[in-house]
KERODREN-998722 format. One record per atom (N, C-alpha, C): x, y, z. Coordinates in steps of 0.2 Angstrom, whole numbers, padded with zeros to 4 digits, always signed. Each point is the difference from the previous one (the first is absolute). Layout:
XYZ/...
***
This chain:
+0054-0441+0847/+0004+0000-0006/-0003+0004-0005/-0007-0001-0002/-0003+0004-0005/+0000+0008+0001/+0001+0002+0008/-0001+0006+0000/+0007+0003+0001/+0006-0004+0000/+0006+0004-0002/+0001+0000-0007/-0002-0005-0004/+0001+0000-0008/-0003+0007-0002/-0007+0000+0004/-0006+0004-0004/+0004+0009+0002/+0002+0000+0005/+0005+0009+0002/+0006-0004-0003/+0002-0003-0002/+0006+0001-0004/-0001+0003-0008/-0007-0004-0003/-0001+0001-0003/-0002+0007-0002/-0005+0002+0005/-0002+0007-0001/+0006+0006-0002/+0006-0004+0004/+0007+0007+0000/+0001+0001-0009/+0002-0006-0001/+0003-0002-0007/-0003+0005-0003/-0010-0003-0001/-0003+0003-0004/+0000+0007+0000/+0003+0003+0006/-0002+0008+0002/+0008+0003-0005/+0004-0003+0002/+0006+0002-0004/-0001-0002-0008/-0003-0003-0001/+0000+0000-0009/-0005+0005-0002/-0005+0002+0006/-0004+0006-0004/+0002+0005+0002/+0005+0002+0007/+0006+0007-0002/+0003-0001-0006/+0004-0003-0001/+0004-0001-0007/-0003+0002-0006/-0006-0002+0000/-0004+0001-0007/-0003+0006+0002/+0000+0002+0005/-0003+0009-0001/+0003+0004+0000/+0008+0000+0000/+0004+0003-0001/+0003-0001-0007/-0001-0004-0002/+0001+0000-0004/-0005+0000-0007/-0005+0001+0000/-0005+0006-0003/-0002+0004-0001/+0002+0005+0007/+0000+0003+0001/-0002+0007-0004/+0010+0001-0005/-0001+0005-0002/-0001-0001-0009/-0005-0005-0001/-0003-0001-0004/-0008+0003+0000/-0001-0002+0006/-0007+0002+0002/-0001+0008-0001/+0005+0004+0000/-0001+0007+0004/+0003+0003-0005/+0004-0003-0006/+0003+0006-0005/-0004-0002-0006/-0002+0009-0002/-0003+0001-0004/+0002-0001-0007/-0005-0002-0006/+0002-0001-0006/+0004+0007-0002/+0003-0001-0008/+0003+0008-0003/-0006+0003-0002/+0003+0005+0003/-0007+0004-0005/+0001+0002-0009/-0004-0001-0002/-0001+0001-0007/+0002+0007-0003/+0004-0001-0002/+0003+0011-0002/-0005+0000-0007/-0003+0005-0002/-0005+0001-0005/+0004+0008-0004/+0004+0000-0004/+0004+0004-0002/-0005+0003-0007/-0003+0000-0002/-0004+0001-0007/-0003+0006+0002/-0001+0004-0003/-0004+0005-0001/-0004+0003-0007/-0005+0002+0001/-0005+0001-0005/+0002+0005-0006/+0001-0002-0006/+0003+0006-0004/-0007+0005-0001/+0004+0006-0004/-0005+0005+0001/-0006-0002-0008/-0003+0003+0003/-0007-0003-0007/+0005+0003-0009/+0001-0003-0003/+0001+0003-0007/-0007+0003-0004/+0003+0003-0003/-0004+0005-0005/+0003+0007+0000/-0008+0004-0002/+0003+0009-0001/-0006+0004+0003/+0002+0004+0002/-0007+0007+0001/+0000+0006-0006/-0006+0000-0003/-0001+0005-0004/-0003+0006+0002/+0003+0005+0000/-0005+0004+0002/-0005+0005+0000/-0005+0000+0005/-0004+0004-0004/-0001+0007+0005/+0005+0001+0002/+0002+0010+0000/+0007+0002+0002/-0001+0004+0000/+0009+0003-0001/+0002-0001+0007/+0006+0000+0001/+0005-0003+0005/+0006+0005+0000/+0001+0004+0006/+0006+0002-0001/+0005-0004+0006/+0006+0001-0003/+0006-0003+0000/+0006+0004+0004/+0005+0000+0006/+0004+0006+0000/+0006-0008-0004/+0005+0002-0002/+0005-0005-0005/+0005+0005+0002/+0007-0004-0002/+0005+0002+0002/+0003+0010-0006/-0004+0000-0005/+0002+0008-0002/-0007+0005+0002/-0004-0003+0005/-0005+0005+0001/-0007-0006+0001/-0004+0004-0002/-0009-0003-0001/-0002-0003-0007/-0003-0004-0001/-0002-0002-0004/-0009+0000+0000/-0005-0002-0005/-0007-0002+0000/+0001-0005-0004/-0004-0006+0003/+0000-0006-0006/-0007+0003-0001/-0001-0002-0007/-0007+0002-0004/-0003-0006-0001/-0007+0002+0001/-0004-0005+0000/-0002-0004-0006/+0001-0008+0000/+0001-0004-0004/+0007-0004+0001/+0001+0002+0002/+0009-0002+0000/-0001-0007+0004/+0006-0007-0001/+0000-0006-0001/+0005+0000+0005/+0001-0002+0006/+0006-0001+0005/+0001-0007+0003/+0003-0002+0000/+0002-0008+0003/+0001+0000+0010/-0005-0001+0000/+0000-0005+0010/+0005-0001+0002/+0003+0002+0003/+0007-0002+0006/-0005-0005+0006/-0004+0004+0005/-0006-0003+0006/-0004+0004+0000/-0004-0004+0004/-0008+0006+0002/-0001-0003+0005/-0006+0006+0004/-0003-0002+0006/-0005+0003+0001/-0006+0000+0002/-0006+0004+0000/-0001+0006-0002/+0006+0004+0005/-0001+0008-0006/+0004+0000-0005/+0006-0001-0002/+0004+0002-0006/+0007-0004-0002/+0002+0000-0004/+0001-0004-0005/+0009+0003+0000/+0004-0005-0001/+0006+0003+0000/+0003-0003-0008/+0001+0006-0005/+0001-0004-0009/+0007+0004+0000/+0004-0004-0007/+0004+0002+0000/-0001+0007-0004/+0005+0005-0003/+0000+0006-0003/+0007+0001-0002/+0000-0002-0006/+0007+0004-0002/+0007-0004+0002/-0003-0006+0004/+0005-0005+0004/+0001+0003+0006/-0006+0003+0004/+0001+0002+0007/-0007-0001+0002/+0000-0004+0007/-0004-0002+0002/-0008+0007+0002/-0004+0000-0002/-0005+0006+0003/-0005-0002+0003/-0004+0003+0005/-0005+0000+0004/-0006+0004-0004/-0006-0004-0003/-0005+0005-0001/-0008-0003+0003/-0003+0006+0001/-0007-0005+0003/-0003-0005-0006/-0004-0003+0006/-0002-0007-0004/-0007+0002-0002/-0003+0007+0000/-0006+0002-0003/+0002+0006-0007/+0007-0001-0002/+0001+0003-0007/+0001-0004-0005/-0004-0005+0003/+0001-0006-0009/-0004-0004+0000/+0000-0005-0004/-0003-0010+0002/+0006-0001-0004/-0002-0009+0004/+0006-0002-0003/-0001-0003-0004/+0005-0004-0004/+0001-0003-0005/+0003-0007+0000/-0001-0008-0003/+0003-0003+0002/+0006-0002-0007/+0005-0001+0000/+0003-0003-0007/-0002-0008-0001/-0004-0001-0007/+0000-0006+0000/+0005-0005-0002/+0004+0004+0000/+0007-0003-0006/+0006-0003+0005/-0001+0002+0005/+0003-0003+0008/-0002-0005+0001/+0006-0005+0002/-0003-0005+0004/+0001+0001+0006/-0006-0006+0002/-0001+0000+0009/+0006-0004+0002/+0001+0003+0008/+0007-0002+0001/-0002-0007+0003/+0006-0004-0001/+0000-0009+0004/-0001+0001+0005/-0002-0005+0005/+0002-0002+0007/+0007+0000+0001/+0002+0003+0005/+0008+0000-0001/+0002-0008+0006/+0006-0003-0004/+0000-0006+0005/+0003+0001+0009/+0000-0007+0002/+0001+0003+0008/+0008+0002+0000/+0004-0003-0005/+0006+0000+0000/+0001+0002-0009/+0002+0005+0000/+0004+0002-0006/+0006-0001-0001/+0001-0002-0006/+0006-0005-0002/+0006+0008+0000/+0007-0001-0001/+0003+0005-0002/+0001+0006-0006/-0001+0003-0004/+0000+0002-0007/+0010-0003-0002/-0003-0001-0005/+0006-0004-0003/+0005+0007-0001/+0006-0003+0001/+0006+0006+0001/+0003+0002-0006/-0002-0002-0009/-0001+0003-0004/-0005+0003-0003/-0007+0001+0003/-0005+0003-0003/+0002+0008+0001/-0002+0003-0005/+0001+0009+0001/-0005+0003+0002/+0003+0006+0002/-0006+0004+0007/-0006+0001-0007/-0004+0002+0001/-0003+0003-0002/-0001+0009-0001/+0001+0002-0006/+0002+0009-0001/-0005+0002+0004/+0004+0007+0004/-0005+0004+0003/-0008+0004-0006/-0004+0001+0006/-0007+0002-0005/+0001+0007+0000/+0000+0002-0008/+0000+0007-0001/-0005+0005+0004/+0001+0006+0000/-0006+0004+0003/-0001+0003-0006/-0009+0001+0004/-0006+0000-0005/+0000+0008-0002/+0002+0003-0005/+0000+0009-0003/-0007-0001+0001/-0002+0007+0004/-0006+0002+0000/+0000+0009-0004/-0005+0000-0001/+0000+0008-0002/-0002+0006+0008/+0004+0004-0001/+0002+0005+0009/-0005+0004-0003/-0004+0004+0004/-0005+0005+0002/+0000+0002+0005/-0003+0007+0000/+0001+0006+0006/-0008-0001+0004/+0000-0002+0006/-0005-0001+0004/-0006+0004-0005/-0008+0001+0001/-0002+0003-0004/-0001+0000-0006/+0003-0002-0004/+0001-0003-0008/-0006+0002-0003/-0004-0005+0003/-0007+0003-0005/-0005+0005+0005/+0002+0005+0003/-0006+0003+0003/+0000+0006-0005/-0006+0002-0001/-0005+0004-0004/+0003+0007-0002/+0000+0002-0006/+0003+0006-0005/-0005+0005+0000/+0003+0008+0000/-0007+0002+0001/+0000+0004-0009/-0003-0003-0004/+0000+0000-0007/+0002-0005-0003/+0000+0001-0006/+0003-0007-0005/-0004-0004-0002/-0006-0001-0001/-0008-0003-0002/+0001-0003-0006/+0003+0005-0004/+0001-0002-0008/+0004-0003-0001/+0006+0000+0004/+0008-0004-0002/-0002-0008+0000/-0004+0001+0008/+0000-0007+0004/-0007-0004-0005/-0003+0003-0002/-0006-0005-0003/+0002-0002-0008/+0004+0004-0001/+0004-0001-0008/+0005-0006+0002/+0003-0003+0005/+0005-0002+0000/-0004-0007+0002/-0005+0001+0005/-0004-0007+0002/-0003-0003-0009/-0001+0003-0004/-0002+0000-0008/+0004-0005-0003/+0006+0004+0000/+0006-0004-0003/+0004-0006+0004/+0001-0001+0005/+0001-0005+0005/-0003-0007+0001/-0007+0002+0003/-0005-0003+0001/+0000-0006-0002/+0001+0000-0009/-0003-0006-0002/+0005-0007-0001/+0007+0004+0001/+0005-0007+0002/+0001+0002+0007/-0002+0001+0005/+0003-0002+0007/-0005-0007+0003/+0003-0009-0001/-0003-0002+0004/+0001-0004+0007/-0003+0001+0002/+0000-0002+0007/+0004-0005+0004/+0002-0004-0007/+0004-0004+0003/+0008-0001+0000/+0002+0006-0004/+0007+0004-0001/+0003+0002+0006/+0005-0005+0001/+0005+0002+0006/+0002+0006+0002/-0002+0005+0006/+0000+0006+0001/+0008+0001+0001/+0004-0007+0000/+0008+0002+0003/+0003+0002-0006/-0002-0004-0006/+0002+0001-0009/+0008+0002+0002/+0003-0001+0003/+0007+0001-0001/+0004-0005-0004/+0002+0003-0008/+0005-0001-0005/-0004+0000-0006/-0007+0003+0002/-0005+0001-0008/+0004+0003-0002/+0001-0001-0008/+0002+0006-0004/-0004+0004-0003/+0004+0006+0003/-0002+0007-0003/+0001+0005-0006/+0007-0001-0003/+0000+0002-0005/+0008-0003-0001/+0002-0003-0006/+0005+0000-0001/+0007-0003+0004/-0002-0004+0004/+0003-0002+0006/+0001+0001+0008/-0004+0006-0001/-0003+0004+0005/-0005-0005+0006/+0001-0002+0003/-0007-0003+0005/-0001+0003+0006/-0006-0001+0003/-0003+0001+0005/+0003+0000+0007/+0001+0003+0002/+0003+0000+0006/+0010+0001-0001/+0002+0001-0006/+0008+0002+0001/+0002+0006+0002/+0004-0002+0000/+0003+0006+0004/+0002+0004-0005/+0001+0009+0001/-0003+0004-0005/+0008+0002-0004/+0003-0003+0005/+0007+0001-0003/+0003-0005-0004/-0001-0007+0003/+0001-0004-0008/-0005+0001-0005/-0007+0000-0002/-0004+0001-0004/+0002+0007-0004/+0004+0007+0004/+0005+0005-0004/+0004-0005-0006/+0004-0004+0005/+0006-0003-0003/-0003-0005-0006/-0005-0006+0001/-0003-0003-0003/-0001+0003-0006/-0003+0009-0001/-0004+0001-0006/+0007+0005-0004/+0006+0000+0004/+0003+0004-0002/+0003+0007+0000/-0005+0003+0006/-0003+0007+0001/+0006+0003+0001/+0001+0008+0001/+0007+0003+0002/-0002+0002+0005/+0001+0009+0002/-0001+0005+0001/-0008+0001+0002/-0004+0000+0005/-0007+0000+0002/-0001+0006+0002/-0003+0006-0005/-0004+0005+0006/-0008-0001-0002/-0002+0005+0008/+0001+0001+0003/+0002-0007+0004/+0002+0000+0005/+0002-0002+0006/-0006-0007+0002/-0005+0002+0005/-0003-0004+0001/-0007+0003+0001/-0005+0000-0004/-0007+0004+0003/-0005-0004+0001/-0005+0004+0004/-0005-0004+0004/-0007-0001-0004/-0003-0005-0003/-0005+0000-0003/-0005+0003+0003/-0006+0004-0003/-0006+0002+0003/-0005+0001-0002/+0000-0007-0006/-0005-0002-0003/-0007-0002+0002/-0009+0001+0001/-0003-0002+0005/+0002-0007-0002/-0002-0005+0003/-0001-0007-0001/+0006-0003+0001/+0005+0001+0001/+0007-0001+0001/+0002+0001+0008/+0003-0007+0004/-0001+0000+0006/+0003+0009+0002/-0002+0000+0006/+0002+0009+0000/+0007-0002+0005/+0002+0006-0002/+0007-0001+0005/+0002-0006+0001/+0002-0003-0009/+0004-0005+0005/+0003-0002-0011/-0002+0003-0005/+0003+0001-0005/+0003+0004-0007/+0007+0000+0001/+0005+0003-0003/+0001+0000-0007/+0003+0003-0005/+0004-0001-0007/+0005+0002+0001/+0005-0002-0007/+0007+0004+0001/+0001+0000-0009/+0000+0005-0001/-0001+0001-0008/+0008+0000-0004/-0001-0002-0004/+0007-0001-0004/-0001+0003-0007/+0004+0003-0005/-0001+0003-0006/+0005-0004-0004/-0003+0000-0006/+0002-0004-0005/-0006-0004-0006/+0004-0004-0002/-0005-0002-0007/-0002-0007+0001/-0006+0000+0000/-0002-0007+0002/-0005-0004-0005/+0000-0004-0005/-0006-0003-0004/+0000+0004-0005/+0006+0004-0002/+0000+0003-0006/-0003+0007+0002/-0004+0001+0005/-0005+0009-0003/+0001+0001+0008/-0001-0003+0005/+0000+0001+0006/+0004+0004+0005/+0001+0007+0002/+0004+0001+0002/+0005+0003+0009/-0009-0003+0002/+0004+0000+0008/-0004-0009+0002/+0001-0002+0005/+0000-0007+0003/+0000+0001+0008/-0006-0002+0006/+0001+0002+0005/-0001-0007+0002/+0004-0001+0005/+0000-0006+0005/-0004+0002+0005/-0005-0005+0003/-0005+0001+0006/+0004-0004+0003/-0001+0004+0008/+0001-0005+0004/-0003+0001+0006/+0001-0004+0007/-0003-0003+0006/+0002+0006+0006/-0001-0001+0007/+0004+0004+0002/+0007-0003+0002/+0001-0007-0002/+0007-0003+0001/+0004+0001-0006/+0000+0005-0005/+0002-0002-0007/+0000-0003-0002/-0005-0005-0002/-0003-0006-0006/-0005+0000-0004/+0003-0002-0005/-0005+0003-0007/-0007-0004-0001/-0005+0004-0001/-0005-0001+0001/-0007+0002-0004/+0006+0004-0007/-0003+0002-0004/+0005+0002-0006/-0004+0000-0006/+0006+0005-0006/-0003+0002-0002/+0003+0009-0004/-0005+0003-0005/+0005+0004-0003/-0004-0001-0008/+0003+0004-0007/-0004+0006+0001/+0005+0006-0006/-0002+0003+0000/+0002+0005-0006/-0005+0001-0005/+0003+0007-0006/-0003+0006+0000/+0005+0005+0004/-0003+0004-0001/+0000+0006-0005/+0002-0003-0006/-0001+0004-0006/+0000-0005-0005/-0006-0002-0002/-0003-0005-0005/+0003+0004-0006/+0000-0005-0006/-0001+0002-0005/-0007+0003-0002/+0000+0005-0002/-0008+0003-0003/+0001+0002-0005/+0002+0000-0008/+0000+0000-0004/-0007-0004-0003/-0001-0004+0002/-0004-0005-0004/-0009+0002+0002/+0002+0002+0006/-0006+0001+0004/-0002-0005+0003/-0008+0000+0003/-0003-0003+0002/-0008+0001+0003/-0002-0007+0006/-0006+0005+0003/-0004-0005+0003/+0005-0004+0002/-0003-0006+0004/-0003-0004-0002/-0002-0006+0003/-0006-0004-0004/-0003-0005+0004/+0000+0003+0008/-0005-0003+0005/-0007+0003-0001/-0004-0003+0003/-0007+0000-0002/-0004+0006+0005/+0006+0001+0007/-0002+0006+0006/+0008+0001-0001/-0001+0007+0003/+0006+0004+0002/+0002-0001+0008/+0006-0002+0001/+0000+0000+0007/+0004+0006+0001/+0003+0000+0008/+0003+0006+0001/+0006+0000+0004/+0003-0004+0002/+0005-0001+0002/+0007-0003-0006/+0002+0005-0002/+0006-0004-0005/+0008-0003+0003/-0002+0001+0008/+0008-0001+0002/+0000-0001+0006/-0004-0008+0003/-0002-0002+0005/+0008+0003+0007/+0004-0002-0001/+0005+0000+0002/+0003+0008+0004/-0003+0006-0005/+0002+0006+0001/-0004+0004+0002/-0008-0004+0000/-0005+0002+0003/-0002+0006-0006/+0000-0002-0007/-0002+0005-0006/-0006-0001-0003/-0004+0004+0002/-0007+0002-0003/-0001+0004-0005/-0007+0002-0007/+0000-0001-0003/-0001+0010+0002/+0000+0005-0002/-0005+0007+0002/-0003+0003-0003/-0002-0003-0006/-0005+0004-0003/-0003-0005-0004/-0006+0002-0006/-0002-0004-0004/+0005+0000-0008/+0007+0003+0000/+0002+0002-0004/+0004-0006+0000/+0000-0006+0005/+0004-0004+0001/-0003-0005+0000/+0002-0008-0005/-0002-0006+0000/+0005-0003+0005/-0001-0007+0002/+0002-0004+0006/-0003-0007-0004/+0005-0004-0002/+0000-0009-0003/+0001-0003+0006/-0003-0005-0001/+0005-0005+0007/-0003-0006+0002/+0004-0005-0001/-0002-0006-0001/+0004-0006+0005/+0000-0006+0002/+0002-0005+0006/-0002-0009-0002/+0010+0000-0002/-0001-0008-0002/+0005-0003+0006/-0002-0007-0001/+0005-0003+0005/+0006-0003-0003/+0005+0000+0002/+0007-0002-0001/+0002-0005+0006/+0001-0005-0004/-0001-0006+0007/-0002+0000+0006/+0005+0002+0007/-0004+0003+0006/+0000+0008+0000/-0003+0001-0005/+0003+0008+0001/-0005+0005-0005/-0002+0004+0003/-0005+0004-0007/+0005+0007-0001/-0002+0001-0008/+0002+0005-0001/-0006+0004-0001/+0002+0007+0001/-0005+0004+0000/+0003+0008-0007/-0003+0002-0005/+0003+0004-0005/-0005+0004-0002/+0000+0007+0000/-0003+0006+0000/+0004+0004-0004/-0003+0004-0005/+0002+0003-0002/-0007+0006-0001/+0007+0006+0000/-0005+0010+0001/-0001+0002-0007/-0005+0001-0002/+0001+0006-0008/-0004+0006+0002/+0003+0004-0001/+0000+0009+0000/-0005+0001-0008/-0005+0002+0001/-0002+0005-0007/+0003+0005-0002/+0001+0001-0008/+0006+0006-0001/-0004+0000-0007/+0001+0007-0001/-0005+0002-0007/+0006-0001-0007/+0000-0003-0005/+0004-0002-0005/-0005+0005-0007/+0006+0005-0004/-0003+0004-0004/-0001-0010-0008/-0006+0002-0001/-0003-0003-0007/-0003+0004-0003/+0003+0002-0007/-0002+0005-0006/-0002+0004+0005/-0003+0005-0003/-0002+0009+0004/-0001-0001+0005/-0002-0005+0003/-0003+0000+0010/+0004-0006+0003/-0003-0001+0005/+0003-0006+0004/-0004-0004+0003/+0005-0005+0001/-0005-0006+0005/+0001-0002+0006/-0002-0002+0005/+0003-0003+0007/+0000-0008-0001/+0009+0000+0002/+0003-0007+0001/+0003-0003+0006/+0000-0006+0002/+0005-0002+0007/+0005-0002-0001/+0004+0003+0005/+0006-0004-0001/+0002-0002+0008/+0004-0004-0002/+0003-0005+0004/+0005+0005+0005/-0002+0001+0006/+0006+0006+0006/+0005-0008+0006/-0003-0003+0001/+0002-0004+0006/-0001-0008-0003/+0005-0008+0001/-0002-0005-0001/+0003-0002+0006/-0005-0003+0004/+0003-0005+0008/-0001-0007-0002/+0004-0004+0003/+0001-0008+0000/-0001+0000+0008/-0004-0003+0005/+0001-0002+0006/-0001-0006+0002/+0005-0004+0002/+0001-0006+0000/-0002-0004+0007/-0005-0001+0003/-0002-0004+0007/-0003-0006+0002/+0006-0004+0005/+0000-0007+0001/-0008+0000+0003/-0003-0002-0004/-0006-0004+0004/-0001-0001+0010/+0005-0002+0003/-0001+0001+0005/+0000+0007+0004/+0004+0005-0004/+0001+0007+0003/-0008+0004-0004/-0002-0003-0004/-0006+0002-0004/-0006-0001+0005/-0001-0005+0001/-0006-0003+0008/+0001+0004+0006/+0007+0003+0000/+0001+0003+0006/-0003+0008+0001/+0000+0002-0010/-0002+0008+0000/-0010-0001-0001/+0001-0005-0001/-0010-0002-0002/-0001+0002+0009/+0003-0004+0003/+0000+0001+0008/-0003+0006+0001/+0005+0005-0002/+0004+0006+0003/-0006+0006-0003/-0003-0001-0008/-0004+0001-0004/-0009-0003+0004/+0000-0006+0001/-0007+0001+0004/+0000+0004+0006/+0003+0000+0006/-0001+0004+0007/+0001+0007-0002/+0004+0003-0005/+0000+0005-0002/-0007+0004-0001/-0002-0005-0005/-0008+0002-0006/-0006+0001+0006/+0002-0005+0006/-0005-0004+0003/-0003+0007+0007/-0008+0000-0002/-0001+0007+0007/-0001+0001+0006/+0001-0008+0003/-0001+0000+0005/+0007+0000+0004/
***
């Protein structure tokens, strides 16, 4: 009796543990979901500034970013740094600069696992303007074979307002009159009311002035009362990047004879006009004008004036220059003016 209960028993119990192994089965054997990790690391924020020139090819040709210059992080990676320029994304090595961090940024949240929807009247946010840079010709600042005096005169007057911590982009300093930094050369015509510009368009070749890569375009007319031509500087993109007055027939009735304490010799940085004899005085002096210096020379010629039976030697006034430079284009020619001066 015991031993038919005992194998009937055993059946039973064999059939309730098929059943429950089948039916566990595919519990046992199926894998949890795997965790989707969608986040990725945003790129470091800040800027590279840089500490040597950089060329650029951009969409109208080549460009040199000039050392100093403040550019905003797209990413980076051990060799190089991809920032923006002008609202286009650039690639430059990661040994043309340090970087810099903005303190004024906050550090981004933890983003959560699940981000809620954006509410269906919030507004996009405006696209980010592109950042105006000033365009230069690969080479900019390599080395002039003369110029010593222009360039040591200019670091003179310059010098003592360029500081360090003036934004090399300075795009919308004004310049003169509604005139700013980085306009374009055709609305700053229109802005100052200009007409008719000759000549056309000429190449500066000034020493200390980036080489091959800066223009004038001169207009005639009456400016400031006595003033009689007006030259817009510009970039090689056409962007103004400078202004300059200019009289070239002073009143001299009155005389003159200067009344700086040394004679310089450059009375017309912009035309490259030097002084040729000692028959000629040279004035010139450098104040700043918000972000901007002005620089103003003036030429007196010695000329003999009859007084009772004999005569006397007097100055008079030949040339008066107004040159107007936005501080940041000013730091670029201090640049351009050490590597030039410098003998190695």
């Amino acid at each position: 009796m015991f031993n038919w209960i005992n194998a009937r028993e055993r059946q039973i119990l064999i059939l309730i543990a098929a059943t429950f192994s089948s039916i566990e089965g595919p519990f046992v054997e199926a894998a949890p979901p795997a965790q989707m990790n969608g986040s990725t690391s945003p790129p470091a924020a800040g800027f590279i500034v840089l500490t040597q020139p950089v060329n650029l090819k951009i969409a109208y040709g080549e460009t040199t970013l000039p050392v100093g210059m403040r550019l905003p992080i797209v990413s980076s990676d051990t060799s190089s740094v991809r920032v923006n320029y002008m609202g286009e994304e650039q690639t430059i090595p990661i040994a043309a600069g340090h970087f810099e961090t903005s303190g004024n940024e906050p550090q981004p949240a933890a983003a959560p696992a699940i981000a809620p929807p954006p509410p269906i009247h919030a507004p996009s946010p405006p696209p980010a303007l592109p950042q105006v840079q000033i365009s230069l010709q690969p080479g900019y600042d390599s080395r002039m074979q003369g110029g010593d005096i222009t360039m040591g005169e200019l670091q003179l007057l310059l010098s003592p307002y360029c500081q360090q911590d003036v934004d090399l982009s300075g795009a919308g300093t004004n310049i003169y009159k509604g005139v700013s930094y980085l306009m374009d050369s055709g609305q700053s015509a229109a802005a100052l009311g200009l007409g008719h510009a000759i000549p056309s368009r000429v190449l500066v070749a000034t020493p200390g002035f980036p080489r091959n890569s800066t223009y004038y375009i001169a207009y005639d007319g009456a400016f400031e009362g006595r003033f009689n031509r007006l030259y817009l500087v510009t970039d090689i993109a056409n962007k103004i990047i400078a202004v300059q007055l200019v009289d070239e027939h002073p009143d001299t009735s009155s005389g003159g004879g200067g009344s700086s304490r040394r004679s310089w010799n450059t009375y017309n940085f912009l035309n490259s006009r030097i002084r040729a004899s000692n028959m000629m005085r040279v004035d010139a002096n450098s104040k700043r004008e918000g972000n901007a210096i002005l620089i103003e020379t003036r030429m007196y010629e010695s000329a003999r004036q009859r007084k009772g039976r004999g005569s006397v030697a007097r100055y008079q006034e030949k040339e008066h220059t107004k040159l107007f430079i936005p501080i940041p284009f000013a730091r670029i020619i201090l640049h351009c003016a050490r590597v030039g001066l410098s003998k190695t």
